[in-house]
N, C-alpha and C positions, 0 to 999 in steps of 0.2 A: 096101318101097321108100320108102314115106312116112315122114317124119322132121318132130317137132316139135321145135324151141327157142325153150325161153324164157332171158328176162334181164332184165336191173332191178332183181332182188330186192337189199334190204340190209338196213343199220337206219336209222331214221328216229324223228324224238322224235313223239312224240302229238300229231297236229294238223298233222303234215308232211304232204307229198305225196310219194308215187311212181307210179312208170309203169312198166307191165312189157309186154316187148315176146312175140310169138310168133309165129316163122316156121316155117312149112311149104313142105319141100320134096321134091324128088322126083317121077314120075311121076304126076301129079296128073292126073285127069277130070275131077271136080265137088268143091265141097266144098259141104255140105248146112250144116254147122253148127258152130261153133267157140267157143273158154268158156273161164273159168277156173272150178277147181275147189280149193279150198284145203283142210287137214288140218291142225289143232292137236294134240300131243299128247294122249292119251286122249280124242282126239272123233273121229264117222264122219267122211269126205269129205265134203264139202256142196257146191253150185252157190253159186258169185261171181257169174256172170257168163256171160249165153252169147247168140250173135247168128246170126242164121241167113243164110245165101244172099241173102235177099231184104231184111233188115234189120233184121227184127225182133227185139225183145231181151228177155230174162228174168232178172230181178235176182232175190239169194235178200234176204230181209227184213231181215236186218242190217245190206246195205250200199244201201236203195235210199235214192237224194239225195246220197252221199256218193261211188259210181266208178263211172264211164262203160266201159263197153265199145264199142271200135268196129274196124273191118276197115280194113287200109290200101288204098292204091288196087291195088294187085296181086292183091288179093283172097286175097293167100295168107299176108297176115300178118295176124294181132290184139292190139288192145294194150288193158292196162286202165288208164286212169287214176285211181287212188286217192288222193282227198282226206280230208282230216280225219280223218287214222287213228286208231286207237284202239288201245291195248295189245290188245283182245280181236280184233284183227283180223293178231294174231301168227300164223303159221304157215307150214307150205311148201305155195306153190300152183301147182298142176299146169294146163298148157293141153291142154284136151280139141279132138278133131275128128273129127266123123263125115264120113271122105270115101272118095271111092272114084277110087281107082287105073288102072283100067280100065273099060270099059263094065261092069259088075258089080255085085254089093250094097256098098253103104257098109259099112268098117267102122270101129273105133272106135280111134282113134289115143290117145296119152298124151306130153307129153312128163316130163323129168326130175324136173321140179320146181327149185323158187327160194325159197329161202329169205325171208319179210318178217319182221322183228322190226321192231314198234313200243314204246318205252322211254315210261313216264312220267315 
């Protein structure tokens, strides 16, 4: 019943900004924790970006000082803001969320993915 969308993604020159949005909707309980997750051809998925319930946050190492993660005030969206891109920060990035539906166990939501291409 839970449903992620993201948007935002496009192309942007190296040193641009973007912002990519993700809402969650649906029968929602709680949501524990929400992220981006990005995938470059021929590389694993990695952590961008993830902020929990309560506010705290976890940058992966290549993008900390350069995109904010934060929750809108509905608590059911989150957005990344990406400054100072870099070509290596080319790929499609997925919005992750551990939430639970019903009184029950969390599980682990994905949405589509969005395409960012950064150009030098």
């Amino acid at each position: 019943q839970v449903q992620l969308v993201e948007s935002g993604g496009g192309l942007v020159q190296a040193g641009g900004s973007l912002r990519l949005s993700c809402a969650a909707s649906g029968i929602i309980f709680s949501i524990n924790t929400m992220g981006w997750y990005h995938q470059a051809p021929g590389k694993q998925r990695e952590l961008v970006a993830a902020i929990t319930d309560g506010g705290n946050t976890n940058y992966g190492d290549a993008v900390k000082g350069r995109f904010t993660i934060s929750r809108g005030n509905a608590k059911n969206t989150v957005y990344l803001q990406m400054n100072s891109l870099k070509p290596e920060d080319t790929a499609v990035y997925y919005c992750y969320g551990l939430i639970r539906s019903t009184f029950g166990p969390p599980r682990e939501y994905w949405g589509q993915g969005t395409q960012v291409t950064v150009s030098s």
